[in-house]
N, CA, C and O atoms as CSV, one atom per row, in Angstrom:
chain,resi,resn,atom,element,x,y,z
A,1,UNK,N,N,16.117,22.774,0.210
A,1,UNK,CA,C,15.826,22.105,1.450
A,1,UNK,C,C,14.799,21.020,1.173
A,1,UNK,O,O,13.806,21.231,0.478
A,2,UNK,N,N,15.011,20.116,1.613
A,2,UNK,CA,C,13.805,18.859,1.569
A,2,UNK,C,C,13.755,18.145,3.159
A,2,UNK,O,O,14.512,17.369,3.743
A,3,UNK,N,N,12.506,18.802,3.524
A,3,UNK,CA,C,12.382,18.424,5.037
A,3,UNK,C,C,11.182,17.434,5.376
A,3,UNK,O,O,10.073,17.856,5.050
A,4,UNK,N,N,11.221,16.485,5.834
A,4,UNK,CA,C,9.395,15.216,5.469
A,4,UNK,C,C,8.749,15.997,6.855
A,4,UNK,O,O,9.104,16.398,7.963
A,5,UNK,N,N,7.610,15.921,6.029
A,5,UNK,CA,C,6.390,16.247,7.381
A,5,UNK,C,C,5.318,15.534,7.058
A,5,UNK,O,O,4.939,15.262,5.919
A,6,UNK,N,N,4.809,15.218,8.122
A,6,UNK,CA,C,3.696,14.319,8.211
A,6,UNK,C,C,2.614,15.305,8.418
A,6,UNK,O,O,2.824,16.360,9.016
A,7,UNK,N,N,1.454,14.980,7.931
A,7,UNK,CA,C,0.194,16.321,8.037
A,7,UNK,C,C,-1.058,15.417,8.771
A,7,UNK,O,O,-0.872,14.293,9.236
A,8,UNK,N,N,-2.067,15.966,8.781
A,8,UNK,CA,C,-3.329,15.313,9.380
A,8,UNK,C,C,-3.948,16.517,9.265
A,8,UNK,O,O,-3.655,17.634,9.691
A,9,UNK,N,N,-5.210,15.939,8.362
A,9,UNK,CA,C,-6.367,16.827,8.000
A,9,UNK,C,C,-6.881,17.230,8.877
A,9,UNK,O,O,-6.653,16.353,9.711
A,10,UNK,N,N,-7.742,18.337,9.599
A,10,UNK,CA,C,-8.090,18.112,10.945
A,10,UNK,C,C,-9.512,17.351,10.484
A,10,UNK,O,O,-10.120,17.433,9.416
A,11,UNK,N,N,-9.864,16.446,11.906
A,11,UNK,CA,C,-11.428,15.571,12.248
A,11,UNK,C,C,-10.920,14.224,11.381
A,11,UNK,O,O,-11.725,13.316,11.171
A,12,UNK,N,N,-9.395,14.138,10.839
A,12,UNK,CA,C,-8.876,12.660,10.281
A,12,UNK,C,C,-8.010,12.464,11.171
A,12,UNK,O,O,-7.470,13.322,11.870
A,13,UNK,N,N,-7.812,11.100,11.182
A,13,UNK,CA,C,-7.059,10.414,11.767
A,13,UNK,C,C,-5.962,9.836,10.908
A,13,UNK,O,O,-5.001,9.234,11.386
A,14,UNK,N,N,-6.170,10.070,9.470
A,14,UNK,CA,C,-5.025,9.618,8.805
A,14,UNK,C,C,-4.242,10.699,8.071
A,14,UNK,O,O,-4.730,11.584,7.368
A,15,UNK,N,N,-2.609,10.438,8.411
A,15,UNK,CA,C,-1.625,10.893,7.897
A,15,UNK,C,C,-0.998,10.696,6.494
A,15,UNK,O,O,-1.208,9.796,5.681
A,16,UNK,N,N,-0.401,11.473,6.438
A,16,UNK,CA,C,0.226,11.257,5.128
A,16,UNK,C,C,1.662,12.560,5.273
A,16,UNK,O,O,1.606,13.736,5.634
A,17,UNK,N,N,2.872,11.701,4.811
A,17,UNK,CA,C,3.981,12.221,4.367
A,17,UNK,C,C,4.142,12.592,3.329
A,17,UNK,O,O,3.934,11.938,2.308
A,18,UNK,N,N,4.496,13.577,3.385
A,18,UNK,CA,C,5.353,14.667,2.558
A,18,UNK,C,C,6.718,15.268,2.616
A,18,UNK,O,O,7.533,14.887,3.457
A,19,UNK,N,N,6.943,16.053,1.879
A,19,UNK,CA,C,8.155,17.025,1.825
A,19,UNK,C,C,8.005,18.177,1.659
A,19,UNK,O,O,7.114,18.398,0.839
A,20,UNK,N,N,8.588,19.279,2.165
A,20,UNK,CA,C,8.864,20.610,2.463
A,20,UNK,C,C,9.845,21.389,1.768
A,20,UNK,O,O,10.864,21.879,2.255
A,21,UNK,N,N,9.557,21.439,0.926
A,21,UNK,CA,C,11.059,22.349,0.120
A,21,UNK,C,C,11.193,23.680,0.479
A,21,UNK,O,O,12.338,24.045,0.210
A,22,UNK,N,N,10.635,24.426,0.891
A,22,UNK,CA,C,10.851,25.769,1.401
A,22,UNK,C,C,10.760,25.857,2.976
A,22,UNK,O,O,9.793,25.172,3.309
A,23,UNK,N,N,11.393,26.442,4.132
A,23,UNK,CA,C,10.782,26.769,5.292
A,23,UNK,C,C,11.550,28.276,5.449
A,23,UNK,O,O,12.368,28.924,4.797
A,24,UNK,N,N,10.939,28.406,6.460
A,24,UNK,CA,C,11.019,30.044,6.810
A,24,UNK,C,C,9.987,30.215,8.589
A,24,UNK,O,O,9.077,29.418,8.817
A,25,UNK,N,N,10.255,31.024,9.336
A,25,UNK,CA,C,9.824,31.085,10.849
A,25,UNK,C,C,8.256,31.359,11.143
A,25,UNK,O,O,7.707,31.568,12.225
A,26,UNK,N,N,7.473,31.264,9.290
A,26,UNK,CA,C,6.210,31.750,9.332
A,26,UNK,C,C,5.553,30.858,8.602
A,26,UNK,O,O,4.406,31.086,8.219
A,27,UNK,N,N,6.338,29.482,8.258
A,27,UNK,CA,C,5.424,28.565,7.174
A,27,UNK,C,C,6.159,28.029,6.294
A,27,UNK,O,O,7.361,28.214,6.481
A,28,UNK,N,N,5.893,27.457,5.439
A,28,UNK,CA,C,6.211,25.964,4.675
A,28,UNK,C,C,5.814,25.970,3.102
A,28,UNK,O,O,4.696,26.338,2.743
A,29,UNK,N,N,6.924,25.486,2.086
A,29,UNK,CA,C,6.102,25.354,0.596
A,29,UNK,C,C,6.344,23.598,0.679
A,29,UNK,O,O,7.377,22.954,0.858
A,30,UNK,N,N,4.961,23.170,0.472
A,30,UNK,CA,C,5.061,21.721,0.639
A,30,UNK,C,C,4.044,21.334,-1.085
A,30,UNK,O,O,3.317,22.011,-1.813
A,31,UNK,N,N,4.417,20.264,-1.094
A,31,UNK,CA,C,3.723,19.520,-2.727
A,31,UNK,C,C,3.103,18.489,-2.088
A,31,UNK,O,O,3.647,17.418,-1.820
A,32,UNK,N,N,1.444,18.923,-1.717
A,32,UNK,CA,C,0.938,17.547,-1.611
A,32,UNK,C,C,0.196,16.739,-2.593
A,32,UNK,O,O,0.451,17.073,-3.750
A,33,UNK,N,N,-0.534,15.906,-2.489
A,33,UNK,CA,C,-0.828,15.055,-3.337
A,33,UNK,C,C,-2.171,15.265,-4.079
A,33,UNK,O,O,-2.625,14.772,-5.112
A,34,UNK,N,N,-2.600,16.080,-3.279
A,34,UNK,CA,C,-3.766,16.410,-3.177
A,34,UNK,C,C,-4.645,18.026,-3.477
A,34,UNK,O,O,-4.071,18.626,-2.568
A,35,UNK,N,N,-5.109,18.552,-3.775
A,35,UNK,CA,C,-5.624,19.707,-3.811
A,35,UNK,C,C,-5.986,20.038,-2.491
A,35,UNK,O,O,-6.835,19.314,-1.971
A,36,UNK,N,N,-5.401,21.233,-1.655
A,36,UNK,CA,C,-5.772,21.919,-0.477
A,36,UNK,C,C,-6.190,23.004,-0.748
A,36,UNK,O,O,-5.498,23.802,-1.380
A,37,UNK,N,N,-7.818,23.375,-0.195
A,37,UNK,CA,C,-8.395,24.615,-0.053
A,37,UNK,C,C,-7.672,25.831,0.865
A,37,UNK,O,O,-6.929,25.730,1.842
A,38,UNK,N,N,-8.045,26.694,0.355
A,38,UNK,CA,C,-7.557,27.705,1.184
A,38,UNK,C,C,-8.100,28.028,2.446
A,38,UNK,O,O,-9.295,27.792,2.620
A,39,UNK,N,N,-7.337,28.598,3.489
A,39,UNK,CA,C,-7.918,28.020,4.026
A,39,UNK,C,C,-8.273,27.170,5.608
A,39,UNK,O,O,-8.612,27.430,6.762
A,40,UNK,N,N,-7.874,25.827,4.590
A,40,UNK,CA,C,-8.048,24.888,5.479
A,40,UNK,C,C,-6.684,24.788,6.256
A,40,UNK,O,O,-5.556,24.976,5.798
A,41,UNK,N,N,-7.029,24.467,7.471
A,41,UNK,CA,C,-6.163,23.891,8.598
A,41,UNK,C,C,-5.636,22.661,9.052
A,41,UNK,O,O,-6.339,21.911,9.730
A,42,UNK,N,N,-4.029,22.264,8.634
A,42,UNK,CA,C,-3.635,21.034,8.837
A,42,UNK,C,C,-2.945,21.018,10.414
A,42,UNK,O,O,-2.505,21.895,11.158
A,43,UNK,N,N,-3.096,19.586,10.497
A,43,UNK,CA,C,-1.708,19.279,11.535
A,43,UNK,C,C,-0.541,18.924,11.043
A,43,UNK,O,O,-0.478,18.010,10.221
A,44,UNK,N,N,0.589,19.605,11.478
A,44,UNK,CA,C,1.551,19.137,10.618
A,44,UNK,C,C,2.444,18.416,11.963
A,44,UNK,O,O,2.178,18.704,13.130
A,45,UNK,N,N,3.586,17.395,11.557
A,45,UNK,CA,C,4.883,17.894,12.197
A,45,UNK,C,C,6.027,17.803,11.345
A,45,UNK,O,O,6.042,17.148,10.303
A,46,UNK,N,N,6.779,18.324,11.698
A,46,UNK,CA,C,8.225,18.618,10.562
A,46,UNK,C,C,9.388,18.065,11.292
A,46,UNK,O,O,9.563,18.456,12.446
A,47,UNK,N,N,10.195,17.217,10.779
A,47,UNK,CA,C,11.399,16.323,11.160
A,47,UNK,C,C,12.737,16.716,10.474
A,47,UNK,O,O,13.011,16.846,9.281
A,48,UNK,N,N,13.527,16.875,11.660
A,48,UNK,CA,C,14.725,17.759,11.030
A,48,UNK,C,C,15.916,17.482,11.845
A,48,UNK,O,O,15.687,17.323,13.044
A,49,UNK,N,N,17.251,17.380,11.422
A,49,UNK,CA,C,18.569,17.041,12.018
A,49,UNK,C,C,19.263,18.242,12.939
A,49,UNK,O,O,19.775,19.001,12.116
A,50,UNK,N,N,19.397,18.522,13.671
A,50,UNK,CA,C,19.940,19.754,14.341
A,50,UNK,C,C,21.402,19.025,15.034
A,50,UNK,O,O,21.416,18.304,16.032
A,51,UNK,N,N,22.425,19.375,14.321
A,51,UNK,CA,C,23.871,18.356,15.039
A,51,UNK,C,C,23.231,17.193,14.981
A,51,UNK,O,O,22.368,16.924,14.145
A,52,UNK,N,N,23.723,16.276,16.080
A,52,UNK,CA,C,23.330,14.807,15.924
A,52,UNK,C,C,21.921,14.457,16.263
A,52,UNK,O,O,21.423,13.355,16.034
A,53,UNK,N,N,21.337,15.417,16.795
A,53,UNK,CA,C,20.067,15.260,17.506
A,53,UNK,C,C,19.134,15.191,16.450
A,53,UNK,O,O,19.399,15.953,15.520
A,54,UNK,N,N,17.784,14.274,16.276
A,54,UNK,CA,C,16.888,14.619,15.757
A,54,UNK,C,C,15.508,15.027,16.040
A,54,UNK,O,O,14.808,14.273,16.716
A,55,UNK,N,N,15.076,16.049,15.634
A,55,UNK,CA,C,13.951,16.809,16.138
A,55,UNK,C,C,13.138,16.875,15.253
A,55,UNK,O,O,13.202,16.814,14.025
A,56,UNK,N,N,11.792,17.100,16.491
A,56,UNK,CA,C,10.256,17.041,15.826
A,56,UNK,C,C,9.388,17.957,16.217
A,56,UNK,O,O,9.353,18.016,17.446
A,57,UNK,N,N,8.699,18.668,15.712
A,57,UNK,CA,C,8.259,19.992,15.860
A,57,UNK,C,C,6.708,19.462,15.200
A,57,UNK,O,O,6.534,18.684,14.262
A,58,UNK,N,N,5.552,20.257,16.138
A,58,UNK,CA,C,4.449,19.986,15.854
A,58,UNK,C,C,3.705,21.143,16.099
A,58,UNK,O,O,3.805,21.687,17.198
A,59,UNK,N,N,2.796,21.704,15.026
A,59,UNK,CA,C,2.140,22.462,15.002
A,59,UNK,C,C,0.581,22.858,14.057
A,59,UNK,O,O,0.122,21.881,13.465
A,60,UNK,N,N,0.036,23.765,13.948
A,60,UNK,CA,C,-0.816,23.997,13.721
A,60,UNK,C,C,-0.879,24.784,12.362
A,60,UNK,O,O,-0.661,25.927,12.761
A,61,UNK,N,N,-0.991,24.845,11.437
A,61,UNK,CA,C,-0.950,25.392,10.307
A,61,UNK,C,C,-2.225,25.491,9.024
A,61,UNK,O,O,-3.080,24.633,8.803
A,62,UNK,N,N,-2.036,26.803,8.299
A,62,UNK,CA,C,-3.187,27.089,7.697
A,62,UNK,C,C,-2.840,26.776,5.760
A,62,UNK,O,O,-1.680,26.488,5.465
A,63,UNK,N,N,-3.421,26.825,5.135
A,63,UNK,CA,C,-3.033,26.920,3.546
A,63,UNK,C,C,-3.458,28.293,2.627
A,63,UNK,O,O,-4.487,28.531,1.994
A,64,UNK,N,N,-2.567,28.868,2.773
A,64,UNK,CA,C,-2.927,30.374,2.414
A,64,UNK,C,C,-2.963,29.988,0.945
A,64,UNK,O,O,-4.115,29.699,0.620
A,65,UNK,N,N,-2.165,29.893,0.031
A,65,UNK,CA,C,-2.355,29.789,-1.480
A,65,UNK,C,C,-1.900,28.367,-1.807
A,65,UNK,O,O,-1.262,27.595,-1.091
A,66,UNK,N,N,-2.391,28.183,-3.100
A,66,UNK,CA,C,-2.382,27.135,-3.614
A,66,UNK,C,C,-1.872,27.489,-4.798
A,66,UNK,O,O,-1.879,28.667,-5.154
A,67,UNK,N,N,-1.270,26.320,-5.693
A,67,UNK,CA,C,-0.894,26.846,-7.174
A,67,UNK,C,C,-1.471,25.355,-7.766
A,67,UNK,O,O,-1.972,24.381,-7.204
A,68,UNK,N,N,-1.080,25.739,-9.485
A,68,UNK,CA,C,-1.747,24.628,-10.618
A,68,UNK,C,C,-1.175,23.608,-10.620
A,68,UNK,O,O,0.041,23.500,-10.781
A,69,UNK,N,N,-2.064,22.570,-10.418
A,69,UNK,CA,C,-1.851,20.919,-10.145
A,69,UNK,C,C,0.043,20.846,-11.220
A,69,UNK,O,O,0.159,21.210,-12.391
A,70,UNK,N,N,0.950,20.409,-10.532
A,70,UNK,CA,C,1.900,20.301,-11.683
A,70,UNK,C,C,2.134,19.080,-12.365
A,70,UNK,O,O,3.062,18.965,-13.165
A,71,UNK,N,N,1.290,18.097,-12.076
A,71,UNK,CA,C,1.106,16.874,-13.015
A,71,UNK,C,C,2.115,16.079,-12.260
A,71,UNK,O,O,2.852,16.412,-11.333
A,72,UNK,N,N,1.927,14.649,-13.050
A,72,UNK,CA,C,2.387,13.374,-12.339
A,72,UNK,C,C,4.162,13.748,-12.582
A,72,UNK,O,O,4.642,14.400,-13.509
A,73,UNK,N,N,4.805,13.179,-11.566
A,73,UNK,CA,C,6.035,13.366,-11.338
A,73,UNK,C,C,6.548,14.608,-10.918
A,73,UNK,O,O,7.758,14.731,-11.106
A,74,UNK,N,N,6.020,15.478,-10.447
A,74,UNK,CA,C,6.479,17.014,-10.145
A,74,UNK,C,C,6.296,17.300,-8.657
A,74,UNK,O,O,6.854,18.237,-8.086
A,75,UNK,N,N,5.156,16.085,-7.838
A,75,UNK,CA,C,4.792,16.033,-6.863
A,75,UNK,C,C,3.442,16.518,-6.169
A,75,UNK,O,O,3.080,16.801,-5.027
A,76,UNK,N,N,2.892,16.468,-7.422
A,76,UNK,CA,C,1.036,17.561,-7.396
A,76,UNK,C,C,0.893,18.786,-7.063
A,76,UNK,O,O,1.047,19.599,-7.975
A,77,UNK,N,N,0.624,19.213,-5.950
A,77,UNK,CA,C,0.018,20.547,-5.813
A,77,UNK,C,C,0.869,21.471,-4.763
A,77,UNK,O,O,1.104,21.189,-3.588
A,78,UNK,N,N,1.188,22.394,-5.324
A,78,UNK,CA,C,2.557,22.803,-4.664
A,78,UNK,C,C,1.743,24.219,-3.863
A,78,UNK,O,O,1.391,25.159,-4.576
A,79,UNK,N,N,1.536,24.250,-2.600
A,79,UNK,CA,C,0.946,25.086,-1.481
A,79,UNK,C,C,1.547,25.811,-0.358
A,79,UNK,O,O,2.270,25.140,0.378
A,80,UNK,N,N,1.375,27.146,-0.065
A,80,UNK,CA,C,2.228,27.406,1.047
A,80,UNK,C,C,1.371,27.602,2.144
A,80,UNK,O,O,0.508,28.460,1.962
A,81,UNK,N,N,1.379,27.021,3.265
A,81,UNK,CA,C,1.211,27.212,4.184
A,81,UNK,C,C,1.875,28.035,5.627
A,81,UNK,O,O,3.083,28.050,5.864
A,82,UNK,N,N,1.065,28.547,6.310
A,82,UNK,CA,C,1.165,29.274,7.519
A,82,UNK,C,C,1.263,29.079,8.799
A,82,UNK,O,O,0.392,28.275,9.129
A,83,UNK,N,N,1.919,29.430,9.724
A,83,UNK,CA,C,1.905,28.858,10.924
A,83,UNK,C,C,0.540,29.299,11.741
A,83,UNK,O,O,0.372,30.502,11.540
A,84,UNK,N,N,-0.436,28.792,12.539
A,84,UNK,CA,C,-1.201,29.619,13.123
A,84,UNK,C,C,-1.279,29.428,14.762
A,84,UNK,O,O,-1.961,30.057,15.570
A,85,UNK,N,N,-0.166,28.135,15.023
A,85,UNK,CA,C,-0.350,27.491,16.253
A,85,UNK,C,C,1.281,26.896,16.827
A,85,UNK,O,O,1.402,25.671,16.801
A,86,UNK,N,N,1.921,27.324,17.091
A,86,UNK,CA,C,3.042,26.627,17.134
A,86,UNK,C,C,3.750,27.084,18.732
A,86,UNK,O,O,3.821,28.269,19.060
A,87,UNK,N,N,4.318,25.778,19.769
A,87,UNK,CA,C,4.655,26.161,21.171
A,87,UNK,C,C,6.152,27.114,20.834
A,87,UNK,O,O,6.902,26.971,19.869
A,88,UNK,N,N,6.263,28.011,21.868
A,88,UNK,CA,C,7.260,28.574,22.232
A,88,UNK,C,C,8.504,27.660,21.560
A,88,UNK,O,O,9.232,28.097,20.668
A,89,UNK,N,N,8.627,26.233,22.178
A,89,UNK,CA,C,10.269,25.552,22.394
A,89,UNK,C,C,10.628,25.470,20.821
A,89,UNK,O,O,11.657,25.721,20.193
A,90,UNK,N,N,9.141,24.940,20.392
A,90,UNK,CA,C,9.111,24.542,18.949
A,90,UNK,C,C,9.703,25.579,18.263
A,90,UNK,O,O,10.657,25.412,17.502
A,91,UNK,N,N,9.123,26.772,18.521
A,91,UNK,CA,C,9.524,28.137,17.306
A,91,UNK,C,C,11.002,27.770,17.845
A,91,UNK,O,O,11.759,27.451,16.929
A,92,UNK,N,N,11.481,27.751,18.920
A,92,UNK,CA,C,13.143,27.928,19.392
A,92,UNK,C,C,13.822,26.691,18.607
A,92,UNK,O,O,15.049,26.793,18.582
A,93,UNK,N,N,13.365,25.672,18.032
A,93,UNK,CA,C,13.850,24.679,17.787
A,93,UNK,C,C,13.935,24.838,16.286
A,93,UNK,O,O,14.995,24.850,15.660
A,94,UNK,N,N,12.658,24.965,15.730
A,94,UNK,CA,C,12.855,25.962,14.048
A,94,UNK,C,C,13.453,26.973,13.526
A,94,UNK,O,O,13.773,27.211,12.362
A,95,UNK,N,N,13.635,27.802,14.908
A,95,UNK,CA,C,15.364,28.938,14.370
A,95,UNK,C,C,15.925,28.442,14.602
A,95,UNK,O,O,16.827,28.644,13.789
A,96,UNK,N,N,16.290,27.605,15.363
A,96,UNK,CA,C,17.987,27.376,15.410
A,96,UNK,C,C,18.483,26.317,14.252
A,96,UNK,O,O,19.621,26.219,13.792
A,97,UNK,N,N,17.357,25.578,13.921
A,97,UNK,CA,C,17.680,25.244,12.616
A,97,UNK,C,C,17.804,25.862,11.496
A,97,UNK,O,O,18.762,25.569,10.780
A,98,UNK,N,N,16.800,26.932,11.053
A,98,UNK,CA,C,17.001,27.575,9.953
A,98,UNK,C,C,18.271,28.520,10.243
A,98,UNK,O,O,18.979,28.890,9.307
A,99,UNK,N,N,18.538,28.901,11.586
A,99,UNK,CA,C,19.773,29.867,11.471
A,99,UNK,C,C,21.407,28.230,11.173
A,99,UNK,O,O,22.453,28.334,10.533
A,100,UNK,N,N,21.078,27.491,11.650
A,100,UNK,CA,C,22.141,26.514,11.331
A,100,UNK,C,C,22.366,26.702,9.806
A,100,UNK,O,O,23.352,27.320,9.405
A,101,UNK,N,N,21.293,26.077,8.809
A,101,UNK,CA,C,21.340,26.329,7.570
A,101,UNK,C,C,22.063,27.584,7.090
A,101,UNK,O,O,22.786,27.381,6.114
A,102,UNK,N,N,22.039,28.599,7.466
A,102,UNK,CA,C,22.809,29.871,7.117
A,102,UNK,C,C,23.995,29.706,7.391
A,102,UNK,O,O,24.787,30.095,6.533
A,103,UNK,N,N,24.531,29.119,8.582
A,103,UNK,CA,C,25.915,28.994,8.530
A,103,UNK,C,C,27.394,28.038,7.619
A,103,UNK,O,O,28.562,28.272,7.928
């Protein structure tokens, strides 16, 4: 899966895109660029095709583990993060995508 999400540090105002190679109804394996503490709490939102429609899901998320920088070209620092904040419609909008994917 390669899904782009845009993050925001919290108390920044600047974003930065990424990609999501893992999702699941509890969190995200994303490669950012950067070293993320554990931890810390991003804003994310995650952009995704559901049929023709495209959807955007915004939420609140934590960085539970981190792994070893994987060097230039691999995409840096490969982290999974947690959901800790996310609306009702949103979670309804993230299963029905991940259950799409299964089919």
């Amino acid at each position: 899966m390669d899904l782009p999400v845009e993050y925001y540090q919290i108390n920044s105002s600047t974003s930065h895109t990424r990609r999501a190679l893992n999702a699941s109804e509890g969190g995200l394996l994303i490669y950012f660029p950067e070293q993320m503490e554990i931890g810390q709490h991003l804003n994310l939102k995650l952009f995704f095709s559901l049929g023709s429609e495209l959807n955007t899901i915004e939420l609140l998320a934590e960085v539970i583990w981190i792994d070893i920088h994987l060097g230039e070209g691999w995409g840096g620092y490969r982290s999974g993060v947690k959901f800790i904040d996310i609306s009702p419609e949103d979670m309804r909008k993230l299963r029905d995508f991940l259950k799409s994917l299964s089919q």
